[in-house]
N, C-alpha and C positions, 0 to 999 in steps of 0.2 A: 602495532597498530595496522589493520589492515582496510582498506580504501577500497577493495574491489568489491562487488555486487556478489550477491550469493542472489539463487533462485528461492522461490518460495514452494512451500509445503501445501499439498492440497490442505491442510489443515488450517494454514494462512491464509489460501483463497475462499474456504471457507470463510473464515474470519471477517475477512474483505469485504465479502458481498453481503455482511451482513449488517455493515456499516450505513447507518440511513441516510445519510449524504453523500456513499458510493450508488446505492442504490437509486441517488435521486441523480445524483451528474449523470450517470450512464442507461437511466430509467430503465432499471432491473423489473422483468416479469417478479412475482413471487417464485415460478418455479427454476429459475433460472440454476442451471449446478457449478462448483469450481470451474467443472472444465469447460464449459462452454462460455465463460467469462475468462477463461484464462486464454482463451483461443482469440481472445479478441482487444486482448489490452496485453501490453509491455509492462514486465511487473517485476521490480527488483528490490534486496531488501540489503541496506546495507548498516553494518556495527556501529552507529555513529559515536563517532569520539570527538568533544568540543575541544578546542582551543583550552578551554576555563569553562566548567568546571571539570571535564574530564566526560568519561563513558554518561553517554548520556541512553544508550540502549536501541533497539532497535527500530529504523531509520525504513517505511518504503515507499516508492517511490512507483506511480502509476502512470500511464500515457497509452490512451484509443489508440490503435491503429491507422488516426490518420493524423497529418501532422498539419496543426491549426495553429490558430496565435494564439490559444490558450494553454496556460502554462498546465508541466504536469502535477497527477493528484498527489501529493503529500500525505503521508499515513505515522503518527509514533506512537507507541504504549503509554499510556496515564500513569499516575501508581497506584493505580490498580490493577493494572495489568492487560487493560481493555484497550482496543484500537477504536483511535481518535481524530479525526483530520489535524494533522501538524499546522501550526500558527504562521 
């Protein structure tokens, strides 16, 4: 089981930004790219493994560049395979 953070793949920030409730916390232009969201948010994805029932998959975990009393954004796959804000 491994607990540390692993970085995300331009192909994940892709992913990210195209989530419409990332889009709406951090009021993404449409033309917005990976990297220029990546440049401005803390963005780590970690292997989550439950207590019960076990690998639950992968786990990311967002935060702006400025540190507020708002907690950070939660991201996990469906089973479909789609990123989804986590509950």
């Amino acid at each position: 089981m491994n607990h540390e953070p692993a970085s995300l793949t331009q192909q994940e920030w892709r992913e990210i930004i195209a989530v419409p409730e990332v889009r709406e916390t951090w009021g993404l232009d449409d033309d917005v790219t990976p990297e220029e969201f990546a440049s401005r948010v803390y963005g780590a994805k970690f292997h989550f493994v439950s207590g019960g029932p076990g690998y639950i998959g992968d786990l990311y975990i967002l935060q702006g560049d400025a540190l507020t009393d708002a907690i950070p954004f939660s991201l996990k796959r469906n089973r479909s395979g789609k990123l989804e804000p986590a509950a």
